[in-house]
N, C-alpha and C positions, 0 to 999 in steps of 0.2 A: 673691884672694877676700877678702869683707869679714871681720870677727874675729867675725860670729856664724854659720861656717861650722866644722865641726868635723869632721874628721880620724878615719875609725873603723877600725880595725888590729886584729887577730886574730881577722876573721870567719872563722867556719866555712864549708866548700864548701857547703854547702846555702842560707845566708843568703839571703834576698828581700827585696823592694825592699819588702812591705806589713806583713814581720814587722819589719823594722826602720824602718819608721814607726810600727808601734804601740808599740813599746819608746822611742822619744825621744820621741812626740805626748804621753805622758804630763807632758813639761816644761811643755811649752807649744806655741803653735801654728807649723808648719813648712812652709815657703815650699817648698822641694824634698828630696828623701829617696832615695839610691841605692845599690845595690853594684856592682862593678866584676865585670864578668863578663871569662870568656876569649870571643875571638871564635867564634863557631861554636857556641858552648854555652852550657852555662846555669850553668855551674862558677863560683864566685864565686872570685876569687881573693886573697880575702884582705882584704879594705877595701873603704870606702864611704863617702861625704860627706853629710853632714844640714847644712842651712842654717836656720837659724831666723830667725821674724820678728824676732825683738829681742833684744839682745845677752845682754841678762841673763839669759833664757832658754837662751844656748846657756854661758855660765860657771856658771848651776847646772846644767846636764850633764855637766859637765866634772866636775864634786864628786861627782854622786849616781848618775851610770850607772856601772856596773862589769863588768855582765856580759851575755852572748846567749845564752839561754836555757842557763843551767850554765857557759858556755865564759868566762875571763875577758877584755875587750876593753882594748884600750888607746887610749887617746882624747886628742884634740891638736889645737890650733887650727891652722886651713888655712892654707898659704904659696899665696901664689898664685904660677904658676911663669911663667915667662920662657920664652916658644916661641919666639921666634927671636932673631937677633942685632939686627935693627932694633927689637926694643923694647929689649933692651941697652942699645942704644947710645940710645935714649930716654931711658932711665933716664939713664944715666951724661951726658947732655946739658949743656952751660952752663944757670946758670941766666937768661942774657936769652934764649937761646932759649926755654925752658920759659914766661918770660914772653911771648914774644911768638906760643907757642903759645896761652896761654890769653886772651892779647886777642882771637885771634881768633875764637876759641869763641867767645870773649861775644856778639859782635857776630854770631855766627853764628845765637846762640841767640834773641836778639834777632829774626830774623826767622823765628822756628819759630810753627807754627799749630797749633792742637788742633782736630782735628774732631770731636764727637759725634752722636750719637745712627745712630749709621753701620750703615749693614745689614748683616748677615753674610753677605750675599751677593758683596760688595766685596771685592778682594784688593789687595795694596798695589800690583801694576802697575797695577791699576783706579785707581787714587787719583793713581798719580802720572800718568797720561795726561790725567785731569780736570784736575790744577793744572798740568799744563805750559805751556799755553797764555796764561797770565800771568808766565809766567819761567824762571826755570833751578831745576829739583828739584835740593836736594844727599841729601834721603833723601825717603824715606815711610816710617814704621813702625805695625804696628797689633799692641799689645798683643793678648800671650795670657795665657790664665788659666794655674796649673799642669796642668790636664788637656786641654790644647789648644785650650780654643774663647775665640773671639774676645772681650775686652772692651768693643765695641762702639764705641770709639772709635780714635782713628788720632793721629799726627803729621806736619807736612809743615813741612820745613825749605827754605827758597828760601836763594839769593845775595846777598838783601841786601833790606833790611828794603821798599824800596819796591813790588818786585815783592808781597812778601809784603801788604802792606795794598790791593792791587791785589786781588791773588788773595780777601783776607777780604770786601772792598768788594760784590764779583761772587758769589761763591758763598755768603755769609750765608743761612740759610733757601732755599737751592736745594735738588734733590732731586739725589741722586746713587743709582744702582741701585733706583729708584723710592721712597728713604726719602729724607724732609727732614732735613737735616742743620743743628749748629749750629757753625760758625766764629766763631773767637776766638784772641786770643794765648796764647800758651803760657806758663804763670806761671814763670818764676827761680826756684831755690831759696832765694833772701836773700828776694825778695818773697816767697815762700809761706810762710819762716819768722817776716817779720813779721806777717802776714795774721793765721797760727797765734796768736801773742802777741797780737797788741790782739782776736781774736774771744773772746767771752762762752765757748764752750765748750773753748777754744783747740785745737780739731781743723779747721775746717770755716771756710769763705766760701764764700757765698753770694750769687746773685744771681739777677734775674729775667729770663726772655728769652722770645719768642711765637712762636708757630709760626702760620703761616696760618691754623688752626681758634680762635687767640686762647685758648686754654688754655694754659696756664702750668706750667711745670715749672722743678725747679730745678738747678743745677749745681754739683756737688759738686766742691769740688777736695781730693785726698790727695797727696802727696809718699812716694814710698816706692820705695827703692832708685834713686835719682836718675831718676825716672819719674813725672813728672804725670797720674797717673790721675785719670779726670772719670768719674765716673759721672750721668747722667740717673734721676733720681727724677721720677717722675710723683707729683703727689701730689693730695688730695681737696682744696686750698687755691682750688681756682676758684672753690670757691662765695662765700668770702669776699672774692674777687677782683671777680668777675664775677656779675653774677645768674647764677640758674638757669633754666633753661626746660622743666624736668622738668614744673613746674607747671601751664606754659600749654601741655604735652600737644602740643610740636612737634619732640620729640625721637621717633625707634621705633628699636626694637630687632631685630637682622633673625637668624635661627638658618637651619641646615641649608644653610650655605651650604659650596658647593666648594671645596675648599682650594686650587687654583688659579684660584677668581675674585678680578680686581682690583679696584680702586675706581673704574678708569676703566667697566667696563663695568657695575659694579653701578649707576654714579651713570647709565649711560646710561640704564638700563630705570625709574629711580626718577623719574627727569625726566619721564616721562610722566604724573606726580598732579601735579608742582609744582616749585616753582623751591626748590634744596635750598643750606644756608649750608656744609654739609661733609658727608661720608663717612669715617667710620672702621672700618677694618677692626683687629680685636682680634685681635693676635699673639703668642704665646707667647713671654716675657721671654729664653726657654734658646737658642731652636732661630729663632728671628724670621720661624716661621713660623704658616698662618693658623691661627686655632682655630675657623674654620665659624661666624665671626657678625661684625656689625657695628653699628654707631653708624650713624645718618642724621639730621640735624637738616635741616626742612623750613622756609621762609622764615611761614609760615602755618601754622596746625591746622588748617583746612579742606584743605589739600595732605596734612599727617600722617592723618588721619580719612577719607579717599579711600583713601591707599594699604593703610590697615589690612583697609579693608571689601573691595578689591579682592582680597589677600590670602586673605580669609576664604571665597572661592567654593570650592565645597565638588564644583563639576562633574568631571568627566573632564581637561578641558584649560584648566578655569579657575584662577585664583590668580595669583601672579607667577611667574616662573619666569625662570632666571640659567643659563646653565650645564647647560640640561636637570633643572636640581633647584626642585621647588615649596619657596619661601621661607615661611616661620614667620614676621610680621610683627605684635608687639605695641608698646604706647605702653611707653616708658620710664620704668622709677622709678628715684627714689636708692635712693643707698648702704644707708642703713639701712633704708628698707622692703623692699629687696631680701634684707636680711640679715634681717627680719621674717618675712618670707614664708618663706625658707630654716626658720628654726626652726620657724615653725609650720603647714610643709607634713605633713601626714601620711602618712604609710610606707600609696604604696601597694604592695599584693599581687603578684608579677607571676607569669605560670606559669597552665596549667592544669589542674592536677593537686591544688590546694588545701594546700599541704600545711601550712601556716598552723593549719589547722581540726583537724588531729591532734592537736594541744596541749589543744584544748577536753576539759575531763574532767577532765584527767590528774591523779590522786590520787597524790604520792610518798609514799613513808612517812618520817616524820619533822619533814615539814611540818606545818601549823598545821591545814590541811585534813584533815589524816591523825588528827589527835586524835579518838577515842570509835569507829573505824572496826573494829569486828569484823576477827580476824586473820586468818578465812577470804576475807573479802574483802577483802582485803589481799592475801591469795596468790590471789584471780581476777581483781583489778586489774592484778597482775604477769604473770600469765600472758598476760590479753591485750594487753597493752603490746606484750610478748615478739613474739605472734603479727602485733599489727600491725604492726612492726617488720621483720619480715621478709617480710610482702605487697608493704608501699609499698618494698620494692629493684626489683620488678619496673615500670617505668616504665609499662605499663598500667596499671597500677592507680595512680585518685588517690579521694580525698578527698572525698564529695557532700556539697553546700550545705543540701541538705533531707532528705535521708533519714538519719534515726536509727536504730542500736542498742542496744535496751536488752535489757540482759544483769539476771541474778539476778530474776526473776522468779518469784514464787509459785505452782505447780501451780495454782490453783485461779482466776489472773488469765486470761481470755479475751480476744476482739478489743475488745469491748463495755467491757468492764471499763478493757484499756489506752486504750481512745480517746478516754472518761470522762476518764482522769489527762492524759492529754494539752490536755483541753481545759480541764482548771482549771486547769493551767501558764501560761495565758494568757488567761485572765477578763477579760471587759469590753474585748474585741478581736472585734467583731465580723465582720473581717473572715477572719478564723481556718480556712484550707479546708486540710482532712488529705483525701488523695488516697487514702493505703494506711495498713490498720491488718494488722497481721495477727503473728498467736501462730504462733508454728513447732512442729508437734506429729510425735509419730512416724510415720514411715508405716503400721505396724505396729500395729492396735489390740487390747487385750486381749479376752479371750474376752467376747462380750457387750456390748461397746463398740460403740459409731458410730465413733468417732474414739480416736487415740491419745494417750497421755499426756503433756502440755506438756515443752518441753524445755528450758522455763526462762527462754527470749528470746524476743524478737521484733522489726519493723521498723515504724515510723512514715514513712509520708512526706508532706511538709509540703508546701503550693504558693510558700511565700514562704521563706527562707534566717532573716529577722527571728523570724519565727514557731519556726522551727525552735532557732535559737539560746537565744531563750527559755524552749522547754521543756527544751532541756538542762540551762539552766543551775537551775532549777527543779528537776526530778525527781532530779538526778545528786546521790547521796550523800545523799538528803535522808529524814532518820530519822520524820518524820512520815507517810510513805506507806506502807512493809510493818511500820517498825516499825524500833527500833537494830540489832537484830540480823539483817536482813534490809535492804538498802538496796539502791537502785535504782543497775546499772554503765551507764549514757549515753556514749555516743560517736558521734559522725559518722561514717556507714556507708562501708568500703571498696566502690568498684565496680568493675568492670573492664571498661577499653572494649570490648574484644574482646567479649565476652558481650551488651553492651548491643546491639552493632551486629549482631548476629546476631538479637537478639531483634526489634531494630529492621526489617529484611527483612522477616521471619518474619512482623509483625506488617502490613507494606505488602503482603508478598503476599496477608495473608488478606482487607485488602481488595479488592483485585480481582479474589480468587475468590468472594468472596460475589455478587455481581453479575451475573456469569455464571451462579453456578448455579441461580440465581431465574429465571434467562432461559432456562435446558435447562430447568426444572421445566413452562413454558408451553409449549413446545412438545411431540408429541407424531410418532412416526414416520410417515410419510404427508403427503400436501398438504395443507398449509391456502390458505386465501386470508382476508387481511384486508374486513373487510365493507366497505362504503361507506357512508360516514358524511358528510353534509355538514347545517352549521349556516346557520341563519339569525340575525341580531342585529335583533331587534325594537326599535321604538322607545323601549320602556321598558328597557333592559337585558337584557330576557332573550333566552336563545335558545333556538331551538325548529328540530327536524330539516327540513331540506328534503323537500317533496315531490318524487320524481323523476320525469320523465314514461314512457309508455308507450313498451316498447322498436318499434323501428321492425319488425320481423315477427315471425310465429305460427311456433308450434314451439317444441322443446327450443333451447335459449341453447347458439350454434357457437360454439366457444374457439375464437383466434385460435393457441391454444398445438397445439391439436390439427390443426389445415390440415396436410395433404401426409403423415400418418400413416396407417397400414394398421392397421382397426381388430380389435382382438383379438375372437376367433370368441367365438360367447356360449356362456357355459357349459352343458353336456349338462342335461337332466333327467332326473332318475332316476324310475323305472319303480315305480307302486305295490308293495309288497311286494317290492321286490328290492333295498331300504334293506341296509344293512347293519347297521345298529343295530337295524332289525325283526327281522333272523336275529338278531341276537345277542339280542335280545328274546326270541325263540321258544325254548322249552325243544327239549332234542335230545328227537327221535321214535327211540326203536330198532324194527324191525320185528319181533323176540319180542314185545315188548309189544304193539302192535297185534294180531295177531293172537289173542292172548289174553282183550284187551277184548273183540273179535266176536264169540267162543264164548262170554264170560258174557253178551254181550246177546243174542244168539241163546235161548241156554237162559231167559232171565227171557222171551222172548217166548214161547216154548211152554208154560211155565209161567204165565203169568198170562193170555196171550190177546191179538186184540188189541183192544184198548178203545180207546175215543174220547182223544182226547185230554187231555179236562177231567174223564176220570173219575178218583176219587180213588182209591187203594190202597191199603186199611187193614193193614199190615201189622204181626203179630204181634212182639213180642218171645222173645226165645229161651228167656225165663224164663217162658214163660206157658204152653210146653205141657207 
């Protein structure tokens, strides 16, 4: 092991691999970090190795760790140990052997190749099948990170340097596992050391290489633990390179795409507006996989300006479409207007249940807002904070855009009155349409009342969300309308959809009972028949009824409805005087009465005689004899 590899001794049986990373990451930065467990378990048995990136890092560890968590540790630079007898006997070797080992390295090293920008889909038998076929592989290696994933690039050592410029020759800018890759020799440590010294920032060389798309990246070389790491930097330097063609509006930008579409079949469907210079698909730097968009540069703007609008079909089965997925296709901007847009996009709303709009009001106390606010309403602010707080937990219930709550309301404010304040809240807005005013009064009216006594609130509903806002922000808290001591509590009304959509029914059935019973109202039990009615259209506009002609025979009009029916016998007629309603007319005769009449007209006939019948009969009063 190298000496900035350090030796850790009287770990505790609990020790882990993250708590004694945090206890040495505090030096400085750590390449790998371990305890030594018993097999089968999680037992730590005592020790653990920390390797640091720089030496000097792991010699002040060495001074200033002492202890794991209470326990005290003993600490010592790593030996590295001798596993078999063949490196023994390595070691203990002449030294012309030793030399005539390391000539051959050299010349080994000499025909090593770096490949970058390599996919992570690639594995090192992948890699050495590809370079076979130019020579003899003595390895393939592809760097890992410390957390296992791939650094993107690889190593490929041939037999001997000619194979090797063979192999760089043929595979430069070819694609391997469907990424473009870049081949190059692999840098010496003497050369990277000098490279280091004569560069300006002496870490770093640099140079430039192209990829078929003719954008520019650059290649980074590090040295670090006898390992040529190359990182690929993409960088914003094309524009300085290369024109842009953001400008001339031949660049788009493609979203909602599949993550397992390629660029072969993307460029197939794009081919149909125009002849395209490249396709890139945008890949996530971790995982080199897609992120659902792409680049497409089109050889023409009249090719870009086609596929946009085609795009924009708005039909069922119109648009573009990859994959079974309709593609999002806008023009491309730079960097910075894109990062323009980003800041001064505005925060939209999403959800609909508003809850944004519950904030609208909201008086704290303590705030600025809260200064001169009477303490009673203060404690009615609170309270219904309180209550609407515990409404909107029920996920029915959200937030309306137009209908208001105003609370703290004076006994003596009516519908009239509130619809008034409502409408100087927003003067000189014509367009201003309140749908519902209405004061909520008791059910219950006092003795000699029409109506009950106000309860203090009421409901405004506004036809426009603008409008409505407006007045809140107007009426709410505002000491010029009852007065400081009485101020108006505003808030956007909770609704509940349940309620609304029942009312909603409720309100569709009563249409289409109205309709029908206008239509039982015209009719009556028994047959009707619709009259016959026909028009004439006179020359001038008007119309005037048809004459209809004379039916073709005399007699009563034979219904066709009545043929083949037995007609009902006509009704009896009743017998003068044996009505029923005559009897009941007629007062009962008892036959003592009768008889009794007889014998007084009897006796007034012997007594008076019988006289004609126009004679008069003067007859006396009973007070006259």
């Amino acid at each position: 092991m190298a000496a900035q590899t350090i030796f850790v001794g009287s770990l505790p049986a609990t020790a882990s691999n993250e708590r004694l990373e945090e206890i040495f990451s505090e030096i400085g930065p750590i390449k790998q970090c371990f305890v030594v467990r018993d097999k089968g378990t999680e037992k730590c048995r005592g020790f653990g190795f920390v390797t640091y990136s720089m030496e000097e890092d792991a010699q002040r560890a060495l001074k200033e760790i002492k202890e794991y968590d209470g326990q005290r540790l003993s600490l010592s630079v790593a030996k590295k140990k001798i596993k078999d007898k063949k490196k023994a006997e390595a070691v203990a070797a002449p030294k012309e052997n030793e030399e005539k080992f390391k000539g051959i390295k050299k010349i080994q090293m000499k025909s090593r190749l770096i490949i970058r920008n390599l996919s992570f889909k690639c594995s090192e038998d992948d890699l050495k099948q590809v370079f076979e076929q130019f020579g003899t592989v003595l390895e393939s290696k592809i760097p890992l990170k410390p957390d296992g994933k791939m650094r993107g690039f690889a190593f490929v050592m041939f037999k001997n340097v000619s194979e090797a410029a063979k192999a760089l020759k043929a595979m430069n800018l070819k694609e391997i596992k469907g990424r473009q890759v870049a081949v190059d020799w692999a840098v010496p440590k003497d050369k990277y050391v000098a490279t280091q010294q004569s560069s300006d920032s002496g870490l770093f060389f640099v140079f430039f290489c192209f990829c078929k798309s003719f954008s520019p990246f650059y290649c980074l070389h590090i040295k670090l633990d006898n390992f040529d790491i190359s990182c690929l930097l993409f960088l914003s330097l094309a524009k300085k390179l290369l024109p842009s063609d953001v400008k001339e509006g031949r660049t788009v930008f493609i979203r909602n795409l599949s993550f397992d579409t390629e660029e072969e079949g993307l460029e197939e469907i794009l081919l149909r507006y125009g002849e395209l210079n490249y396709i890139k698909i945008v890949l996530h730097p971790d995982t080199d996989h897609s992120k659902g968009c792409a680049f497409a540069q089109f050889k023409t703007k009249e090719a870009a300006d086609k596929c946009i609008a085609a795009a924009q079909d708005e039909a069922e089965n119109g648009g573009v479409r990859v994959d079974g997925r309709k593609l999002l296709i806008v023009a491309a901007v730079s960097r910075e207007d894109a990062t323009k847009m980003k800041v001064n996009k505005a925060k939209v709303e999403t959800g609909t249940r508003n809850l944004y709009l519950a904030r609208e009001g909201l008086i704290r106390a303590g705030t600025k807002a809260a200064e001169g606010v009477p303490e009673a309403d203060m404690i009615k602010r609170t309270r219904f904070e309180e209550v609407k707080r515990a409404k909107l937990r029920d996920i029915n219930v959200f937030v309306s855009k137009t209908r208001l709550c105003v609370h703290n309301l004076p006994k003596s404010v009516d519908n009239k009155k509130l619809k008034a304040l409502c409408l100087q809240s927003v003067k000189g807005d014509k367009r201003i349409r309140i749908t519902e005013c209405r004061v909520m009064y008791d059910k219950k009216p006092e003795k000699g009342q029409v109506m009950g006594q106000s309860l203090g609130y009421g409901f405004v509903q506004f036809q426009d969300h603008e409008h409505a806002l407006s007045a809140l922000r107007y009426l709410n808290n505002n000491p010029d309308i009852f007065g400081s001591h009485k101020r108006p509590i505003v808030e956007f009304s909770l609704e509940d959809s349940r309620k609304l959509k029942i009312k909603e029914i409720r309100h569709q059935k009563n249409k289409v009972c109205v309709p029908e019973r206008q239509k039982q109202d015209r009719y009556f039990s028994g047959f009707k028949t619709n009259p016959e009615v026909e028009h004439i259209d006179l020359e001038n506009g008007k119309k005037r009824r048809k004459v209809l002609p004379l039916p073709s025979h005399r007699g009563p009009k034979i219904r066709k409805r009545d043929k083949g029916k037995q007609k009902a016998p006509p009704p009896k007629k009743a017998k003068p005087g044996s009505s029923w309603n005559a009897s009941q007319r007629r007062p009962m005769e008892k036959p003592t009465q009768d008889r009794f009449d007889n014998l007084v007209e009897q006796y007034k006939k012997k007594l008076v005689g019988n006289g004609g019948k126009n004679t008069s009969i003067k007859r006396s009063k009973w007070f006259d004899s």
